[in-house]
VOKOL-666356 format. One record per residue (C-alpha): residue in three letters; y, z, x. Coordinates in steps of 0.02 Angstrom, whole numbers, plus 50000, padded with zeros to 5 digits. Layout:
N
alaYZX...
This chain:
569
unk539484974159860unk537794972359954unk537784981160118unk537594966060256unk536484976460370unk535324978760226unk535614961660160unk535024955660359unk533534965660368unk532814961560187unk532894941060254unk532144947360409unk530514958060299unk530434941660171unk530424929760357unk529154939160421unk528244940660262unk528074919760261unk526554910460303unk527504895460354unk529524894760409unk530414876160375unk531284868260502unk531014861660668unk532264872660773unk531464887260785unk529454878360817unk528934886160999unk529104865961090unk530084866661221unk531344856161152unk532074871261081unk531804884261222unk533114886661334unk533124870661485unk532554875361661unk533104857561706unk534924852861735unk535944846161588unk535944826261653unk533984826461653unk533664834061515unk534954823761422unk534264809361489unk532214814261440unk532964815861282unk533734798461242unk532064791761329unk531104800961190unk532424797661064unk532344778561115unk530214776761107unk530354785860924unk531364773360876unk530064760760886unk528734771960813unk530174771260644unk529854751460657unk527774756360629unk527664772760528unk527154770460382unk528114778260222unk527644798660232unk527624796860404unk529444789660395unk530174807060368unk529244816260518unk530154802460642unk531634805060573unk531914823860577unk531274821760758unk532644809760787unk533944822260705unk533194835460800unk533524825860969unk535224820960911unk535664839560883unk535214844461065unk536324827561135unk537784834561056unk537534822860917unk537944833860764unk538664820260626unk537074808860674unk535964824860678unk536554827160485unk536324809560434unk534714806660499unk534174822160403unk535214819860243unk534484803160246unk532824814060222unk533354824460082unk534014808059998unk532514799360001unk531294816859963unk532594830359882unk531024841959884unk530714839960070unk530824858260126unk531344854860315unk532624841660269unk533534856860182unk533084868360343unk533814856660451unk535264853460377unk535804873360363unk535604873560560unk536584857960577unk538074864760460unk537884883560532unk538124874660692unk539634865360631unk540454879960542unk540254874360379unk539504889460298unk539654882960103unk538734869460146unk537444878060261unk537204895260107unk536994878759988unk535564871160087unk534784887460113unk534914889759916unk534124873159861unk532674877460021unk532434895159917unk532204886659747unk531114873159831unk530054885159918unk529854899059747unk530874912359825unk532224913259692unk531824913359521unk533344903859458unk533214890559557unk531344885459566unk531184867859572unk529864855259494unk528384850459583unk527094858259673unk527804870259805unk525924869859880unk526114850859914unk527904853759996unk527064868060108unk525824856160176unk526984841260200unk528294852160289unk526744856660422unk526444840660453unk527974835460497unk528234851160608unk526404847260691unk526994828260726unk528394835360814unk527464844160960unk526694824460995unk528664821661061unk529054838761142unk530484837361300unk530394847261442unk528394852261465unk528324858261667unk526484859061671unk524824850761606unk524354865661553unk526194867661458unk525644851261371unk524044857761307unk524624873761245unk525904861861135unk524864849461070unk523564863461041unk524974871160902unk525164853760828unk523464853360774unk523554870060712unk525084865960599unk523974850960541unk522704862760505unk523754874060395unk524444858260318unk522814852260250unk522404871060199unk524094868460073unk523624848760029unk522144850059917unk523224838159797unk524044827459945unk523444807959906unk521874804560018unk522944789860074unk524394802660164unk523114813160226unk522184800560325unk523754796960405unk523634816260445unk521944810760519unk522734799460627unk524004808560698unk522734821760725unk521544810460827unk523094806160932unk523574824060981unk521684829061031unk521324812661142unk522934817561238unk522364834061232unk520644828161303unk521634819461421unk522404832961476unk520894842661502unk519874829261589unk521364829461700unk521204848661736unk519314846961757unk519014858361623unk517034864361590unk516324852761450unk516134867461341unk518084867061318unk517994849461277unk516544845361175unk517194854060994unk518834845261008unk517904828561047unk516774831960905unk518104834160772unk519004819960834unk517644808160811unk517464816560645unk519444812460593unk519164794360672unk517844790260545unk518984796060391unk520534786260460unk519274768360473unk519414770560271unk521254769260281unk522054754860191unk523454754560324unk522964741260470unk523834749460580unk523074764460568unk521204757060563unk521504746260692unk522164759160831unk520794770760746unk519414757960811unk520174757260955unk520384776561001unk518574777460954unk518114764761081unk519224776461214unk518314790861141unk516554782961168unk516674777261339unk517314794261368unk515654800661319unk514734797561477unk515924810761542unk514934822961472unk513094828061536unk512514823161382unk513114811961224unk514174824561126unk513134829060944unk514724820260846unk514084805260916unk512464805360823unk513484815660651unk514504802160642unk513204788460645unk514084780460822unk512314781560921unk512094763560957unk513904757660958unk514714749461081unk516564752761148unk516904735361168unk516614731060987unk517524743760924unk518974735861019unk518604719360938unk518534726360769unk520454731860820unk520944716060887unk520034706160716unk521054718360586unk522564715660705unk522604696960732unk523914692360613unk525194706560644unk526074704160817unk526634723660793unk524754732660795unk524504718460918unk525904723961040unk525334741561016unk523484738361029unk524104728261217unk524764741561267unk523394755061253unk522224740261346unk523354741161494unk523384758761501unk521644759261484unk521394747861631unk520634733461532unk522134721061598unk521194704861532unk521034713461357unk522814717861360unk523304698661407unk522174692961267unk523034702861157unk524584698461207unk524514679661211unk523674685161032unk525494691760961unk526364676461050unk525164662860952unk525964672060796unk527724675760845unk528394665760983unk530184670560986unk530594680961119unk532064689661039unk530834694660868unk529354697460983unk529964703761162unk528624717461175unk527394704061193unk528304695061323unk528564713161419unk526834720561410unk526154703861480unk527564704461614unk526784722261654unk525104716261679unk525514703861815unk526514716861886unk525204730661891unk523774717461940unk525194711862097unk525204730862139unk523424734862141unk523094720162272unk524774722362379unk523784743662387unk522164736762429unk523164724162583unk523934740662654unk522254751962652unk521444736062752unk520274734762585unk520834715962535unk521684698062556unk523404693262512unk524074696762363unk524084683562224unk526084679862205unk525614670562076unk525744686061947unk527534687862010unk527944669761953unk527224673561798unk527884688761774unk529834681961793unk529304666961684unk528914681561545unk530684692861574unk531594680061596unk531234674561422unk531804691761364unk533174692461463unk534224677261391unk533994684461220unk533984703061203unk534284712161368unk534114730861406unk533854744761529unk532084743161553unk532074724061570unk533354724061693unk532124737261775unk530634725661761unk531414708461813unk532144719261994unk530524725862029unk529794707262008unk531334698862119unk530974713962247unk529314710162284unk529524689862283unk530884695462426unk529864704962518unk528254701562626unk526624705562527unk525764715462691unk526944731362723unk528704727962620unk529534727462787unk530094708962815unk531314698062708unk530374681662644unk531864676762504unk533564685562517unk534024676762362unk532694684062276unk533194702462358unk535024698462275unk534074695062124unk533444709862126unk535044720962171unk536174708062006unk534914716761892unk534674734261957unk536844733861939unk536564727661769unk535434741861738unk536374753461806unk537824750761698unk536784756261520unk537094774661457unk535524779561546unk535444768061711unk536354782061837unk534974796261805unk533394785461813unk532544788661999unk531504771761974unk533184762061971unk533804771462143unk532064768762234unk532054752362207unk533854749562229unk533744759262411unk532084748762452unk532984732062441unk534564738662540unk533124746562671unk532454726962695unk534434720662692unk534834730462860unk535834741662767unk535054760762825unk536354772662764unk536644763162599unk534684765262572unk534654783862637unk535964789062501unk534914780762369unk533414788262413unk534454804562409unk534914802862236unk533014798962196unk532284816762270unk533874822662153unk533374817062008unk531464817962017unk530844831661908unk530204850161969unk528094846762009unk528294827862011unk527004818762074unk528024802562154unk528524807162331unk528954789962385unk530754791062366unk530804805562495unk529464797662609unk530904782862592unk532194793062645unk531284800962794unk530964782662860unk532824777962824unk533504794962926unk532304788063072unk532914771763080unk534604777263068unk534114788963225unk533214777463318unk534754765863290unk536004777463348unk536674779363183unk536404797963169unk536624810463309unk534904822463362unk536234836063263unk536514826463126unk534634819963108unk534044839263114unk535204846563001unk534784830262879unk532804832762899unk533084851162877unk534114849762718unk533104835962634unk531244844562686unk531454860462604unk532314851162440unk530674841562439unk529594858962442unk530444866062305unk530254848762182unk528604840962220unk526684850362244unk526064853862405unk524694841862444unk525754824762374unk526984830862494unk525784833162634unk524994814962613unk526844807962615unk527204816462769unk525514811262830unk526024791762788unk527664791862877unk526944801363052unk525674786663046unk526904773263027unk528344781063143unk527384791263256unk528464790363408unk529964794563313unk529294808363218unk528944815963397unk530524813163465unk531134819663302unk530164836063376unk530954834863549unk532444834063483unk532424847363354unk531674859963508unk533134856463630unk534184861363472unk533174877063453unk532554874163293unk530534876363328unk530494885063133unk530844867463070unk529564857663204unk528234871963156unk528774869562958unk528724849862982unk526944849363049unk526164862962945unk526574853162787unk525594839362871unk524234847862928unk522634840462831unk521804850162711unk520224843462689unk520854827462588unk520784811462652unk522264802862750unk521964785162666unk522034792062494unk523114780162383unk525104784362345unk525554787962183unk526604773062151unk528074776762027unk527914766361876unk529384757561856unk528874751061684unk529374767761612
């Protein structure tokens, strides 16, 4: 009988002897690394994730169909999942027997499970597929299950859970396109067809990446090979026969050129790819004209318009899928993506009313923005409509100058019937956007303490190095009022402040949490100083001297614009 020692370390030499290893739990995302964030959270990114992928199922087309699915085994595994882990990945192997990380997957799943027949069987059939047992080589060409393997592990790292840092995002999108890159170095006899659809998914992953990097200020030099090959794998995808894929491919080249003039000067794939004298704007018409009679690229093209800013592009669009496909229940995307327009366009003017920069808000977008969930609502409801249709009832209960006066306390109870509603799906609890708004409309209702725990539970559940600081900037205004109120004690109030400030140091970066402290001493300045007196005459000057040196200025302006939480997750 084989020694096991020796048996361990010739797998180990033939391992390391492998250009490429199946599987996608052992790929270096951080999905499989062990979780700095607690359990909850990262249980609840994951179903988040889980829940968007399964819309991208509804578009993928059929290669592609595979790579979705092991990501949504993959995400099943790490929720505890196991029996839906194996089906979504049997369901794989079913439909592709040769499909090397189907087999992978499956021996993790079983290993995990304690079935070790079934997990030495699926590491059998992945030997024969992959040529490393002479008995059991299979048919086919195990060059062409190499490169589709990659593929699918280099469409993984779009999805990845748990990435801290921009910089963490980069470095994984970065090894996605190097998978890709080994893939096609294995596909010589992949059908052009799959591989544009490689092309695609390429493109995606380096315009996030350039993203990414624009939003690092990285030199141009860093940049400008990435945007050239991108350009490059745009022009190959515009040959595609699927009109999904040309018509988002027009329109990421449109992104890509007005991204151009971010440069010092027009990028050299500009001219190599013959896009010299074209204009963004009809490359997003060309999307929009492939598009016009399939309410799904519609939906999706909307949706990159809003992003994108171009909100009357986006309603176009929209109204675009709804001349096709009216009903709600078959079509709700439209319905919601239009919703989020008049929400985002209600937003911007409510900021510009509270820097002094602007009339009243239009309330007219909030009319129209009901009129749109509503719709949805009666027919297929869900978390994030629930989410969308509170934030609309909030604002049309609210006054549209400072959020600090009741105009329609019907509309506020609106507002708190849905956010209950929403609170009582699978994900609801962990979601800070439900608990902001939630303590926001109990702030305008009188009810302080109420609001104060909610924005509690916000700072709670924020992530480490978020950005959105409004929920503690919330909860700072709710312990003054409280105060001022003679709610909470000068004790109470210091030990509170004290607890909640350094929380807030260790989960958001330094400079949003100086312009949030900045907002409230403008807005509350007399009890922010008798905040101070008070925590002096309970000899506490550390926390007075740690208060006001996280507001002290730092050369950045006072008036710069919050970073509203976006609701419409």
């Amino acid at each position: 009988m084989a020694d096991p020692e020796a048996v361990a370390e010739d797998l180990d030499a033939l391992i390391d002897d492998l250009d490429y290893l199946p599987g996608h739990f052992h790929l270096e995302m951080q999905l499989n690394f062990e979780p700095s964030a607690p359990a909850s959270l990262r249980a609840r990114d994951l179903k988040l994730q889980r829940d968007g992928l399964r819309q991208e199922l509804e578009l993928a087309a059929g290669p592609q169909r595979s790579a979705v699915r092991h990501l949504l085994g993959t995400f099943a595994f790490y929720l505890e999942d196991l029996e839906e882990a194996r089906e979504h990945f049997l369901e794989v192997a079913r439909e592709d027997p040769g499909n090397l990380n189907a087999w992978a997957n499956l021996a993790h799943v079983y290993g995990r499970l304690g079935r070790e027949e079934e997990e030495e069987d699926c590491a059998g059939r992945l030997a024969g597929l992959m040529g490393l047992e002479a008995d059991r080589e299979a048919d086919g060409d195990p060059q062409v299950r190499a490169a589709r393997c990659l593929s699918e592990q280099g469409f993984a790292h779009g999805f990845d859970v748990g990435c801290a840092s921009p910089e963490e995002r980069a470095r994984v999108l970065a090894a996605g396109i190097t998978l890709y890159d080994k893939a096609l170095s294995y596909g010589q006899q992949i059908p052009m067809e799959e591989k544009r659809g490689w092309y695609f998914t390429m493109a995606t992953l380096f315009i996030r990446l350039d993203g990414i990097y624009l939003e690092l200020g990285s030199e141009e030099q860093k940049r400008l090979p990435a945007f050239n090959r991108t350009l490059a794998l745009l022009r190959q995808v515009l040959k595609s026969s699927d009109p999904h894929h040309r018509a988002l491919a027009w329109c990421y080249l449109g992104m890509l050129l007005e991204r151009k003039d971010t440069f010092s000067s027009t990028p050299m794939g500009v001219h190599d790819c013959g896009y010299s004298g074209t204009d963004p704007m009809d490359c997003f018409a060309k999307a929009i004209e492939i598009a016009k009679d399939e309410p799904p690229i519609l939906n999706r093209l909307a949706k990159i318009f809003h992003f994108l800013g171009k909100q009357d592009m986006a309603t176009g669009t929209c109204n675009m899928a709804l001349d096709v496909l009216r009903d709600p229940e078959l079509n709700w995307q439209a319905y919601c993506t239009r919703a989020k327009i008049h929400i985002k366009a209600y937003l911007h003017d409510l900021e510009r009313v509270k820097m002094g920069l602007g009339g009243m808000p239009d309330r007219n977008h909030l009319a129209c923005a009901k009129a749109d969930l509503e719709e949805v609502v009666k027919v297929c409801p869900g978390l994030k409509t629930y989410l969308d249709i509170s934030q609309v009832y909030y604002y049309m209960g609210v006054d549209a100058v400072q959020e600090l006066l009741t105009v329609d306390e019907a509309a506020l109870n609106q507002a708190l019937v849905f956010l209950a509603k929403a609170g009582e799906s699978e994900l609801g609890a962990t979601l800070p956007e439900l608990q902001l708004l939630r303590g926001k409309c109990l702030r305008i209702k009188g009810e302080e303490a109420n609001a104060a725990a909610c924005f509690k539970r916000v700072v709670e559940l924020d992530d480490p190095g978020s950005s959105h600081t409004e929920g503690f900037g919330c909860l700072l205004e709710a312990l003054l009022a409280q105060w001022s109120q003679a709610q909470l004690s000068d004790g109470e109030l210091g030990r509170e402040v004290d607890v909640w400030l350094r929380c807030a140091q260790d989960k958001y970066p330094a400079a949003r949490l100086r312009q949030e402290l900045q907002r409230v001493w403008r807005g509350h300045t007399g009890e922010v100083l008798g905040l101070a007196r008070a925590l002096v005459a309970q000899g506490r000057p550390a926390l007075v001297r740690l208060l006001f040196e996280t507001m002290e200025q730092d050369g950045e302006s006072t008036r710069a614009p919050r970073g509203r939480r976006a609701f419409s997750f």
